[in-house]
C-alpha positions in Angstrom: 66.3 32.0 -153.1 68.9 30.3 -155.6 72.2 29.9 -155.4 73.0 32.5 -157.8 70.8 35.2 -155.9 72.5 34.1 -152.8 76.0 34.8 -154.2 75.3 38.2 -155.4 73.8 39.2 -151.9 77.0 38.0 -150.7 79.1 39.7 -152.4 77.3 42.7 -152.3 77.7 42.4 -148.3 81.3 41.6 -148.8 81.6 45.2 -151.2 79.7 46.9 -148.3 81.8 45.4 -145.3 85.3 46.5 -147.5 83.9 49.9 -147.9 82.9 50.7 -144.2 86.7 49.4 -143.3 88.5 51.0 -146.3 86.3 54.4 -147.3 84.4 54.9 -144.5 83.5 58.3 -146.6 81.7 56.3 -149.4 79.4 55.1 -146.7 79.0 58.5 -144.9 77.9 60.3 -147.8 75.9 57.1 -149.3 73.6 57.2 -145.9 73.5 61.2 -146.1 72.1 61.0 -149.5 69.5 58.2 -148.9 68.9 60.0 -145.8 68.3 63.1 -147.5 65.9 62.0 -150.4 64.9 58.3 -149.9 64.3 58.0 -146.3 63.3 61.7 -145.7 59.6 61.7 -143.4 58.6 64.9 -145.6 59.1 63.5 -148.7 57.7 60.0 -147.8 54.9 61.7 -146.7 54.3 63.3 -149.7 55.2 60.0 -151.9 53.7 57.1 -150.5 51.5 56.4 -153.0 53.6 56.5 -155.3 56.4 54.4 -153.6 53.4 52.1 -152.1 52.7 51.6 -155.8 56.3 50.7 -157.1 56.7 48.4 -154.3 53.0 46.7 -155.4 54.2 46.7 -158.7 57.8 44.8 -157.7 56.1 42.2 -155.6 53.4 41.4 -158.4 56.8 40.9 -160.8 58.2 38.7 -158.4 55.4 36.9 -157.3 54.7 36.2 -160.9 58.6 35.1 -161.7 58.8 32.7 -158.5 54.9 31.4 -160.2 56.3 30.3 -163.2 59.7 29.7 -162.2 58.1 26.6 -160.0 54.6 25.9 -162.1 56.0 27.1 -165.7 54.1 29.4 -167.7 50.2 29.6 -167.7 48.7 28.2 -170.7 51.6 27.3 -172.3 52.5 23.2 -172.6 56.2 22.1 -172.5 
């Protein structure tokens, strides 16, 4: 993980930790609607290949970034 990546993870956390100390609602209602429409079993059920797809899809797009981020670009000479 860079640097970069590692600073916008942190401050991500540090948004997240202000919120459940300062508006505690935010949060609530955040984890009622993930509850609700992301994490619901019925509608996982009835999605997984779809979401199994998206998350193929994500890891092939990062795979390929971290590939060429260390080995450059296949094919192509600096």
């Amino acid at each position: 993980m860079t640097p970069w990546a590692k600073v916008f993870v942190g401050v991500g956390f540090f948004i997240l930790g202000l919120g459940y100390l300062y508006r505690y609602d935010l949060i609530e209602r955040l984890n009622a609607v993930l509850r609700e429409y992301i994490l619901n079993d019925a509608y996982m059920a009835l999605e997984r290949r779809r979401w199994g797809m998206f998350f193929l899809l994500v890891a092939f797009l990062f795979l390929y970034m971290g590939y060429t981020g260390l080995y450059g670009v296949p094919g192509v000479r600096p």
